[in-house]
N, C-alpha and C positions, 0 to 999 in steps of 0.2 A: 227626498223621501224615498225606502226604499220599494220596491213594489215586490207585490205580495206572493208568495209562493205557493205551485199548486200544491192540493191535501198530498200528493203521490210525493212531492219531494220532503214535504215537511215529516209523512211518519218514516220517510229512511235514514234523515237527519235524526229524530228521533233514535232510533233503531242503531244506529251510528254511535251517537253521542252518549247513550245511555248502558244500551247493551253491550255493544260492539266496545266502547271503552272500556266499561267497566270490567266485562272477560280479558280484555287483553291486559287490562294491568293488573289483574289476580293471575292470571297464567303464564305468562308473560317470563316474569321473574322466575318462578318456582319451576319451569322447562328447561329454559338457559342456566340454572344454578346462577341467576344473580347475574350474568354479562352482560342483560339486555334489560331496560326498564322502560319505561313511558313517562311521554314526556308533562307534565303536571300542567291542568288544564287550567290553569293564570300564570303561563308562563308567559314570558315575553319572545316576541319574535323572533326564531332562529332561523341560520342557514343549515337545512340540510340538505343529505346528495339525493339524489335521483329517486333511491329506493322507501327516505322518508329517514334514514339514519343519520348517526352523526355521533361522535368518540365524545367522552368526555374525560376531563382531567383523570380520572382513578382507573382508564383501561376497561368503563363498560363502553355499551352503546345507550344512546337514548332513540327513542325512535316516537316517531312527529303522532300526536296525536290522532288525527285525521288518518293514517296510515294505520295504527293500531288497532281503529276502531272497526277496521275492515275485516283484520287480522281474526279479530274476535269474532263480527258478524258472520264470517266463516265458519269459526271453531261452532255456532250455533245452525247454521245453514246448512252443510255438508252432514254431519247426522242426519238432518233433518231431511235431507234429500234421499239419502238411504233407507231410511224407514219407509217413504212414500213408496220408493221402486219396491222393498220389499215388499208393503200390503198390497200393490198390483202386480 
C-alpha cells in the first residue's frame, strides 16, 4: 500500500502535473518552431538523457514529462516573482 503524501507535496504534483504541463506543452512547440515537443502523458516508459530529452525518429526532441512540467511551472513562477519585487 502506498503511504500517503504530505498536503505540501501533493499541491506541487498538482501544480506540476496540471499547470506546469499543460504551459509546456502549448509553449513548448510554438518557441522551438516545432523541434521540441512533450512527451504524452500515457506514454510508455522511455530512456532519456540527463536533461529529460531524447531524439525522435523525424529530427525533433521529445522531452519527459516531469521535466517539462517544471519548464512551465517556471514560465509561471518567474513573472511571478517579478511582480512581487516590483510591488516591494
Amino acid at each position: 500500500m502506498p503511504t500517503p503524501k504530505a498536503p505540501g507535496m501533493l499541491i506541487l504534483d498538482l501544480l506540476l502535473e496540471f499547470v506546469g504541463y499543460t504551459t509546456a506543452r502549448l509553449i513548448l512547440p510554438v518557441v522551438t518552431l516545432r523541434r521540441v515537443y512533450v512527451q504524452p502523458v500515457r506514454a510508455m516508459p522511455a530512456a532519456f538523457n540527463l536533461l529529460g530529452f531524447r531524439p525522435d525518429g523525424q529530427g525533433r526532441l521529445e522531452i519527459e514529462a516531469t521535466a517539462a512540467g517544471w519548464i512551465g511551472l517556471a514560465l509561471w513562477l518567474l513573472p511571478l516573482a517579478g511582480i512581487i519585487l516590483l510591488i516591494n
